[in-house]
C-alpha positions as CSV (number, residue, x, y, z in Angstrom):
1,X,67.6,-156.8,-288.7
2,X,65.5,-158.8,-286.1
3,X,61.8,-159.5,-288.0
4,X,58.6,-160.0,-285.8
5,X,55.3,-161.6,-286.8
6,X,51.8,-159.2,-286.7
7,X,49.5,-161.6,-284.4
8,X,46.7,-160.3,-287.0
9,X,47.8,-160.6,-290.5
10,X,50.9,-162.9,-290.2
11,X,53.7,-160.3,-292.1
12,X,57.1,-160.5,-290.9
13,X,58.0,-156.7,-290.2
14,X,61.4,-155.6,-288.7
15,X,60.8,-155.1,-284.4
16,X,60.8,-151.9,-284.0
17,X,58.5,-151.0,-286.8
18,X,55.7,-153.3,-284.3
19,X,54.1,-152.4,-281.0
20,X,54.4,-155.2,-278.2
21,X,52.5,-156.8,-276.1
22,X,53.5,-158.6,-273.2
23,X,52.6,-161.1,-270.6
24,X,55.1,-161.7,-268.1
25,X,55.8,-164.5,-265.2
26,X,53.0,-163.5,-263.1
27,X,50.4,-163.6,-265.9
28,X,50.4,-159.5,-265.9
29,X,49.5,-158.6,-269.2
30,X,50.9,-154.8,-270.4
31,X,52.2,-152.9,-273.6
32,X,55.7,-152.8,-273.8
33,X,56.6,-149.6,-275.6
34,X,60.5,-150.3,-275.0
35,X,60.8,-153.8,-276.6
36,X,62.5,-154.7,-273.5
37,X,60.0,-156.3,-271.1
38,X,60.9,-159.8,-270.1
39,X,57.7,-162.2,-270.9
40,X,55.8,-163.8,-274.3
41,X,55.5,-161.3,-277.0
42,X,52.4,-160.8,-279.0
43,X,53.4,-157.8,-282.5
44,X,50.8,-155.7,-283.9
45,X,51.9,-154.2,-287.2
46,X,49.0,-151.3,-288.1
47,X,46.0,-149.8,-286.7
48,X,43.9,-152.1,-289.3
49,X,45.4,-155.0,-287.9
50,X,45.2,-153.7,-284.1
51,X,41.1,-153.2,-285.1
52,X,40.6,-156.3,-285.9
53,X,42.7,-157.5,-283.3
54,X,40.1,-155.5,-280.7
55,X,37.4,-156.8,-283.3
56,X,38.0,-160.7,-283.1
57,X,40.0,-160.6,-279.2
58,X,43.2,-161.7,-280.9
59,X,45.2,-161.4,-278.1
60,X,43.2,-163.7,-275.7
61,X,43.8,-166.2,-278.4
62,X,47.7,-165.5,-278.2
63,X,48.0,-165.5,-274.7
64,X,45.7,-168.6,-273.9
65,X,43.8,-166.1,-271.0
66,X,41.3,-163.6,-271.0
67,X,43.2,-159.8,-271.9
68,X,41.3,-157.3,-270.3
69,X,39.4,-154.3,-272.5
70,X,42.3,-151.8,-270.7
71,X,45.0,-153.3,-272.5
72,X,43.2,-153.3,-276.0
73,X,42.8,-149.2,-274.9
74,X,45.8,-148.7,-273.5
75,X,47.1,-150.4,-277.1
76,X,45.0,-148.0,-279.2
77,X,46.6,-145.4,-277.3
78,X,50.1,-146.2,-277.5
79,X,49.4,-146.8,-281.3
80,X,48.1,-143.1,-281.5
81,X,51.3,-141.6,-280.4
């Protein structure tokens, strides 16, 4: 069982359980719905966590660059489905 870390509240989760956020090579910053994406990972476990992840800009934080509002949508989206 492979265990990831929520960016926001710091549980250990299994993978697959997490949605993934990714920042490849070329500084492209996307949602990764297959886990498979080559690139640093950022894990959100819950919608709670991805609100306050929106709330405090988490990811920018994580990624050491400014994440632009689409990706905190297209997160919010993935997360809904």
């Amino acid at each position: 069982m492979v265990e990831r870390m929520c960016i926001s509240c710091r549980v250990r989760l299994e993978k697959r359980t997490l949605k993934r956020i990714v920042k490849n090579k070329e500084g492209v910053i996307q949602v990764d719905i297959t886990h498979k994406l080559e690139g640093r990972g950022a894990y959100v476990c819950s919608d709670v966590c991805l609100a306050k992840c929106i709330k405090t800009r988490q990811l920018n934080r994580t990624f050491k660059r400014e994440v632009p509002v689409e990706i905190y949508k297209e997160l919010e989206n993935a997360w809904q489905k």
